[in-house]
C-alpha positions in Angstrom: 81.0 161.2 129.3 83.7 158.9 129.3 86.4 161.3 127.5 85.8 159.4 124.6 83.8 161.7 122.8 85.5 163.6 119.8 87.3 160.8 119.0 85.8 159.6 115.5 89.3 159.6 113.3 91.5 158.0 116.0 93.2 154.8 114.5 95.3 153.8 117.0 95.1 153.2 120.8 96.8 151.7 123.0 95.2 151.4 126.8 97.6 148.8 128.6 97.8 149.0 131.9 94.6 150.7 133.4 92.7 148.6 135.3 89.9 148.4 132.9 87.2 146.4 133.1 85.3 147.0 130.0 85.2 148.4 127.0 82.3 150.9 127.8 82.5 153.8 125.3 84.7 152.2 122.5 82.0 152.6 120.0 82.7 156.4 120.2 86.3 156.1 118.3 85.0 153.3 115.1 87.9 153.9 112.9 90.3 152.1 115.6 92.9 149.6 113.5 95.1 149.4 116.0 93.9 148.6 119.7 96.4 147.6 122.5 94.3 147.1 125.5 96.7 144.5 127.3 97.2 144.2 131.0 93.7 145.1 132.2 90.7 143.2 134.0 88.3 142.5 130.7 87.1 139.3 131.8 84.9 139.2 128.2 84.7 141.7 125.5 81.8 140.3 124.2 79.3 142.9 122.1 81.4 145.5 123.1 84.0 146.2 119.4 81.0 145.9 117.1 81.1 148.9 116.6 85.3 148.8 115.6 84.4 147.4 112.1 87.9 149.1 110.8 89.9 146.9 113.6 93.2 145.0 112.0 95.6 144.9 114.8 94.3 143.6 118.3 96.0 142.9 121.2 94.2 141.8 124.7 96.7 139.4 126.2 97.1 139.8 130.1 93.7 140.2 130.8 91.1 137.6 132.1 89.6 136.6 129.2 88.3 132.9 129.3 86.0 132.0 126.8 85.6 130.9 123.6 83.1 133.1 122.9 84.9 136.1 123.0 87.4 134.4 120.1 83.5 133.8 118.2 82.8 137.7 118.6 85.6 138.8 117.0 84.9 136.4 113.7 82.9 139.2 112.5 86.2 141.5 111.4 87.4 140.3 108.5 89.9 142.8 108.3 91.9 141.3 111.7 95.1 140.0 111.0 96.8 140.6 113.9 95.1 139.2 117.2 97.1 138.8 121.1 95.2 136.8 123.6 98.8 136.0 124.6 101.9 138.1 124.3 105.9 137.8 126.3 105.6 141.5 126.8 102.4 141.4 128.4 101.2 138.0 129.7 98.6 135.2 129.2 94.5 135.1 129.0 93.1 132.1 130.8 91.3 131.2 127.3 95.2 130.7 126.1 94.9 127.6 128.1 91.7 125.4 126.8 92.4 122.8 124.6 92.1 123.7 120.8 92.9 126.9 121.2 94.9 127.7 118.4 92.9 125.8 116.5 89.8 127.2 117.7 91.1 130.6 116.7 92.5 130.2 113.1 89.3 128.1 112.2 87.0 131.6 113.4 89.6 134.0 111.9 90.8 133.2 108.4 92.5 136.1 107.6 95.2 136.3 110.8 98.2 136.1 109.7 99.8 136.5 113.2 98.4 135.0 116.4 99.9 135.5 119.4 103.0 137.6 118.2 103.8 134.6 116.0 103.5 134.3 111.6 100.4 131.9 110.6 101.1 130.4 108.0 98.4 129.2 105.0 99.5 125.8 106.1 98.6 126.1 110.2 95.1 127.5 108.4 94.3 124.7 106.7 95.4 122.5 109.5 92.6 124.0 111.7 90.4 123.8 108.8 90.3 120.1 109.0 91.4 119.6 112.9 88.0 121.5 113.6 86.2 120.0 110.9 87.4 116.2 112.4 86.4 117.2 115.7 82.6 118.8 114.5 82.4 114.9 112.5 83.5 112.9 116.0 81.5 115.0 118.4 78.2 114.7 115.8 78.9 111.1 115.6 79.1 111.3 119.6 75.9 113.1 119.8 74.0 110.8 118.0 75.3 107.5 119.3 73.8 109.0 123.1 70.8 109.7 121.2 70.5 105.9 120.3 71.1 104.7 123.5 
């Protein structure tokens, strides 16, 4: 196995710094809260927390991470408040640098309350609310004027 095994009532891990490059064998340990896996090579973790329904605390910053999609898998914990793509201790993802980012993320996650090591506020939320619901309106609008033409 993967020494994972045995691991059902672990709730917090931290795996910084060990060169991983997925997260093969996570589903082993599904009471995880608190996961620290910065500082690895995850290019995508993608499918592979579904299992981590219990998840709260997340942090993957310094990894190479650079999709939105991975931001779109983790919509599915409702129970994450704290989420690092990004992090002074640690470093940066590449998906820290596409535009909308922020936005991106507190529009998919509505309850985090800290992105990035810094306090959302019920203010930034709504912000993204309507940032993202603007930009679905102008890229429909977009969508359909090529359709025209």
């Amino acid at each position: 196995g993967n020494g994972l095994e045995g691991l059902q009532d672990l709730e917090v891990f931290w795996i910084a710094e060990n060169l991983l490059t997925s997260l093969k064998g996570i589903e082993l340990a599904p009471n995880i809260e608190e996961f620290n896996v910065s500082r690895n090579k995850l290019e995508t973790i993608f499918g592979q927390l579904d299992r981590n329904t219990k998840l709260r605390i997340l942090n993957l910053s310094d990894n190479r991470i650079s999709s939105f999609r991975n931001v779109l898998d983790l919509s599915k914990f409702s129970g994450l408040t704290d989420l690092a793509f990004s992090d002074p201790d640690w470093g940066d993802n590449p998906v820290c640098e596409l535009s909308n980012f922020q936005t991106y993320v507190l529009y998919h996650l509505p309850a985090l309350r800290t992105l990035d090591r810094m306090r959302i506020s019920d203010e930034e939320h709504s912000g993204a609310q309507a940032a993202f619901a603007r930009k679905r309106l102008y890229y429909n609008m977009r969508i359909k004027m090529s359709k025209r033409n």
